[in-house]
N, C-alpha and C positions, 0 to 999 in steps of 0.2 A: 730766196734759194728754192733750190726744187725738194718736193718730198713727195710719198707718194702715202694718201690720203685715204681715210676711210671718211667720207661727208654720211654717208644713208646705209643703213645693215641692208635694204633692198636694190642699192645699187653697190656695180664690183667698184675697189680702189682704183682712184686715178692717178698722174701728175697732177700737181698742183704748185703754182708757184706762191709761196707764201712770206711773212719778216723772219730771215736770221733771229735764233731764240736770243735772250741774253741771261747767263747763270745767276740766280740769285742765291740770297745764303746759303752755304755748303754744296753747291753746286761745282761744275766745271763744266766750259762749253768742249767738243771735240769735234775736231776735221773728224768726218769717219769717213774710212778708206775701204770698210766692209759692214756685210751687215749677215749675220748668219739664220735661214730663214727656219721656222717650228712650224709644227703640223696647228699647234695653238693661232700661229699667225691667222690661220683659215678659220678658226673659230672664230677669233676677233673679227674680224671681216662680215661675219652674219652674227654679230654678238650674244654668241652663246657659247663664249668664254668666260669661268670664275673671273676675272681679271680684266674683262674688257674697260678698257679707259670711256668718257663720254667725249661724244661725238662733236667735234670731227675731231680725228687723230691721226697721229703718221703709223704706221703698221713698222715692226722691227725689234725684237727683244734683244736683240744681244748683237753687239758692233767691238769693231777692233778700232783705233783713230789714234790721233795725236792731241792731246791736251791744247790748247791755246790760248784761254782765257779763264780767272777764277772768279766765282762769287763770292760774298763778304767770309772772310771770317777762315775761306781754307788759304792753304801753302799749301798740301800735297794732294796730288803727284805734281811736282812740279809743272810748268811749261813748257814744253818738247818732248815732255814724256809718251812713249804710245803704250796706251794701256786698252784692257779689255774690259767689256764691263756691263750685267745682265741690266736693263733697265726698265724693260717690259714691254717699254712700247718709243717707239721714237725713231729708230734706228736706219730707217729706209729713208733716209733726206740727206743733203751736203753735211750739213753741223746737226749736232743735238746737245741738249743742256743733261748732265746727269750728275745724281747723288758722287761725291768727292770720296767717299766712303765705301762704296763699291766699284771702282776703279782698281784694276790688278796693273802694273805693271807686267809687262811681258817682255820677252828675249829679244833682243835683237835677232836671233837667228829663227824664231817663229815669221814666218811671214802674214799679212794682215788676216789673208783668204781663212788660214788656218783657226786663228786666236779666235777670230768673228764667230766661227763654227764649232767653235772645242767645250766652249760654258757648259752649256744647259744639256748638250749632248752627252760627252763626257762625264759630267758632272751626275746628272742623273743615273746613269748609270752606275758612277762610283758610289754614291751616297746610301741609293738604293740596295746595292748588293752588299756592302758591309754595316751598314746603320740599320737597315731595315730586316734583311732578308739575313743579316750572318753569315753569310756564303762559307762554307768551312776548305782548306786544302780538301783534294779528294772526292767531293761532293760534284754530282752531276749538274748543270744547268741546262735547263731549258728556255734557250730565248728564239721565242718568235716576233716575225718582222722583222728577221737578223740582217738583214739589209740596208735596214731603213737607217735614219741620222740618230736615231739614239739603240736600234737592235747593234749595226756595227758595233758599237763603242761597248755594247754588254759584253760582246763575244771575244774585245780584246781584255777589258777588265776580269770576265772572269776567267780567262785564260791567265793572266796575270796574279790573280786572287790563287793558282795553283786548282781550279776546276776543270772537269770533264767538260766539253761545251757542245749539246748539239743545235745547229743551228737550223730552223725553218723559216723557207722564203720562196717565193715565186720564181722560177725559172730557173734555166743555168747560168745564166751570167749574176742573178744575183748569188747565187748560192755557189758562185766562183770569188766572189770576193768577201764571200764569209767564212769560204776556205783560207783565202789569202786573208783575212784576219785572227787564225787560229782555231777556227770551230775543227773541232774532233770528229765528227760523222752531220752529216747533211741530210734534209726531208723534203723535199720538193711539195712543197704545201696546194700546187696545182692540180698531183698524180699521187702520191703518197699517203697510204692511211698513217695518219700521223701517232693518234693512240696508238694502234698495234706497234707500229715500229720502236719508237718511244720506250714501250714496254718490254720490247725483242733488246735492247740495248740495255737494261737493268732499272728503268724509270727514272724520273728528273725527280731528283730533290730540293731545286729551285726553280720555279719558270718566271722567266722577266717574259710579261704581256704590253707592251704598246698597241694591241691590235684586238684585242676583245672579240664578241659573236662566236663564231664556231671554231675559233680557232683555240679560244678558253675553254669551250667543252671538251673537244680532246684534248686540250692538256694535262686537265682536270681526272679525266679518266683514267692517264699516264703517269699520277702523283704515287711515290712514295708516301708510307707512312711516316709522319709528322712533316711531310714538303712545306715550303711556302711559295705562294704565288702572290708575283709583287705586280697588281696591275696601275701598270704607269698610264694608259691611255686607250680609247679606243678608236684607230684608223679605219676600221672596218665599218666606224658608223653606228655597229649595233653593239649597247650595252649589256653585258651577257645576264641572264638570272641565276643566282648561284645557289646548287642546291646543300640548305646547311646537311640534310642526313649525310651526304657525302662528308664532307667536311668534319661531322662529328663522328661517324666510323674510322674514317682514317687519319684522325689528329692532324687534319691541314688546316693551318693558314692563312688567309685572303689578308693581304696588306696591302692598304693603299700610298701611294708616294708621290706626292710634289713638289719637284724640286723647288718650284718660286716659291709654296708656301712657305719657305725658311726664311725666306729673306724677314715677314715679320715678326716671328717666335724665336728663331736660333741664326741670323747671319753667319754666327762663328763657324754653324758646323758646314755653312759651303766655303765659307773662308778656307778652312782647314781642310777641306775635299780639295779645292782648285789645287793649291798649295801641293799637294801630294801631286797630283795630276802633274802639273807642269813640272815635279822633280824627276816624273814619269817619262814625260815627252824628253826633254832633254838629257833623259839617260837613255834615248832610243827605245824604251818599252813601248811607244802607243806609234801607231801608223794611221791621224787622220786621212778620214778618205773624203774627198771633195770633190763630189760628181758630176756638179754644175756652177760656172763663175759668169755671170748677166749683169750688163751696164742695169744700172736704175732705170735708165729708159724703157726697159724690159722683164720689170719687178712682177709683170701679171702673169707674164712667160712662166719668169722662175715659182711664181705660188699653184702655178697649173701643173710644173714638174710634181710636186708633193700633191694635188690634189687625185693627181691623175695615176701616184704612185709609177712613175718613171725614173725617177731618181734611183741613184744605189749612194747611200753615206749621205752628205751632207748638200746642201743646194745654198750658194753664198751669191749676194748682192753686191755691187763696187761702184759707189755714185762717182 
């Protein structure tokens, strides 16, 4: 089968044709029909990802597919089942083998493009802003990167959470579709002093960061007393230095948050985040956005959309 391979951190991922896996204990093999792609992917890639697999690997956290085959010892999800399911690495090839136990079933009325892309986006977001950060009704957030595949998905959460939400992002089309996910007032992160304005609007008493460097310092400057600031990532490259005086004068918060590390301390609590999420989607609360859909033959295409920051929402894979 085809997959697309990280052989060397000093060389980019290829194709590669390699053997169909076969599920061993508690596993399940799955057609996958998508593959939804993380800024993490790009870490993996030059391995300096918490989580890079050893070499060589297929590149892909989180896929949508059909069940087809079990390994010893499961019965579910069934056979025909199409289920979704974060697995870290694998996901960019025809089939993949994964854990039987982290397998979600999904809607028939979710389509593949969507489920592929909704996990760890979604999920992050959900988890972070009520587990981590409390988001309270009424409460302003600040999510920067609000464009990107997991800033979207803060802006419809905490819009949904009952939050003020203002959103900061590069351009107007991106900051046209973080309108159209609910953001309350918009900062054009190109043109825009973002502290002052921030501060001109009553200050964020949450900021969701996937984007670190200078974008954390004014935000930081725009905190409320007692804010929290939940840094999920840094796209920007540079990891910010935080200054604690700040921090202890005005009773903030710096919380860090990763999604995948739950999987081995607490699975329950993304069990019970997805679970929410999807009663969410199928009640019409959530509008993924899916900015980009690329054959596998064109997997380097789609990790240069996210690298190169082109994207707006999600960039999905369909071998």
């Amino acid at each position: 089968m085809r997959a697309f391979q990280v052989k060397s951190h000093q060389q980019p991922p290829q194709i590669a044709q390699i053997s169909a896996p076969t599920p061993q204990s508690g596993e399940v093999l799955i057609d996958i029909a998508a593959c939804g792609l993380n800024f993490a992917d790009l870490l993996m890639a030059k391995g300096t990802y918490q989580d890079t697999p050893a070499l060589p690997f297929t590149l892909g956290m989180e896929v949508c597919g059909t069940v087809v085959a079990h390994g010893a010892g499961v019965t579910s999800p069934a056979i025909g089942t199409r289920v979704a399911v974060f697995g870290g690495a694998g996901g960019l090839a025809e089939q993949g083998v994964f854990p039987a136990h982290l397998c979600t079933p999904i809607p028939d009325a979710m389509p593949s493009e969507v489920a592929a892309g909704f996990m760890v986006a979604y999920g992050t977001s959900h988890l972070a802003l009520t587990r981590r950060a409390q988001l309270q009704p009424g409460e302003t957030l600040l999510v920067l990167g609000a464009a990107g595949g997991v800033g979207l998905t803060a802006v419809e959460v905490g819009k949904a959470m009952g939050a003020t939400v203002i959103a900061v992002a590069r351009g107007a089309d991106k900051l046209n579709a973080a309108r159209k996910a609910g953001a309350d007032h918009l900062i054009d992160s190109t043109s825009d002093d973002i502290k002052e304005t921030v501060k001109a609007l009553g200050g964020a008493d949450v900021v969701y960061d996937p984007v670190g460097g200078d974008l954390f310092k004014a935000a930081l400057g725009a905190c409320n007393r007692e804010a929290r600031i939940l840094t999920i990532g840094f796209a920007s490259g540079e990891v910010p230095p935080i200054p604690a005086n700040i921090l202890l004068v005005k009773n903030i918060s710096v919380i860090g948050f990763y999604w995948g590390g739950y999987l081995k301390f607490n699975p329950d609590a993304l069990t019970d985040s997805l679970r929410t999420l999807m009663d969410w989607q199928i009640a019409g609360r959530l509008n993924p956005h899916i900015s980009d859909v690329l054959p596998l033959a064109q997997a380097a295409d789609a990790l240069d959309l996210l690298r190169t920051r082109k994207s707006i929402g999600k960039v999905v894979v369909t071998p």
